[in-house]
N, C-alpha and C positions, 0 to 999 in steps of 0.2 A: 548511526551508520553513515557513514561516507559520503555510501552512492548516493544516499537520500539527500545530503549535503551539497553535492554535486547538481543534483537533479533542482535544486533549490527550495525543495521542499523545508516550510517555517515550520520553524521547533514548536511552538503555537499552538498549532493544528491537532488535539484532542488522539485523531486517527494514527497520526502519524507514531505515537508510543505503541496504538495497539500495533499497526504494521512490523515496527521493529520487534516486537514482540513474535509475531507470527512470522516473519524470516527467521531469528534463531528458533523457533520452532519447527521451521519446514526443514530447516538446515541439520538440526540434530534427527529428522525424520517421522516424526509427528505425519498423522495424517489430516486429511481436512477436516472431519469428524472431531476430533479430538483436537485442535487447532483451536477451533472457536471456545471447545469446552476447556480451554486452558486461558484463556483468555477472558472469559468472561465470568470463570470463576477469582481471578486471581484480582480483576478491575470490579465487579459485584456490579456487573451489568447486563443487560440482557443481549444475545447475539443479533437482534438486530440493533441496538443500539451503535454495538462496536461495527459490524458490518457498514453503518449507515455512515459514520465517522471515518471508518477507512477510505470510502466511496467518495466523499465528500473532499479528505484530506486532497489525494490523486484529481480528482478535479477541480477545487481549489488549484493546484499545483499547474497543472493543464492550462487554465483557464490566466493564470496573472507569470510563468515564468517564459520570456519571450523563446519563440519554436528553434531559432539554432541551439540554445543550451538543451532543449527537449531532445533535440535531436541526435548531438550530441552523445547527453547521458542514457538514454532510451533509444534503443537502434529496434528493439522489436519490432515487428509490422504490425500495424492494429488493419482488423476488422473495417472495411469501408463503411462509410459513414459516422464513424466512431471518433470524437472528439479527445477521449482521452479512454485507458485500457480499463477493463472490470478488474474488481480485487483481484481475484483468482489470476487472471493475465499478470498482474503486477508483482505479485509474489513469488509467483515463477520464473518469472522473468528473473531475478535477483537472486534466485536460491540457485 
């Protein structure tokens, strides 16, 4: 996806297929429920595995792409104190 392109997120990063994966899910209407069950059936992993990876990708991302391009590609407001947004935050963000 693009935005993830944009955002600078490395192709690399494990999470980042799951994520893609769960935007054209959110996108087609999927609920959160069935999100992870589509996901972790299709990767033969367990939901926190992929959760842990999605988490990781976003801050990864957070953590090494310098904060104008963040800011930039991600205008949401995060949460004070919040370094980088929660899955849930991220996905909606984008759907």
């Amino acid at each position: 996806m693009q935005k993830l392109d944009e955002l600078g997120m490395k192709l690399s990063l494990n999470g980042r297929k799951y994520l893609l994966d769960a935007l054209m899910l959110l996108s087609e209407g999927a609920d959160r429920k069935h999100l992870f069950e589509a996901i972790t059936a299709k990767y033969n992993r367990s939901e926190e595995s992929v959760r842990v990876a999605m988490k990781r990708a976003i801050q990864t991302t957070w953590n090494s792409v310098p904060n104008d391009i963040l800011q930039q590609s991600y205008t949401a407001k995060l949460s004070p104190g919040k370094a980088a947004p929660t899955v849930m935050e991220f996905l909606y963000y984008y759907v």
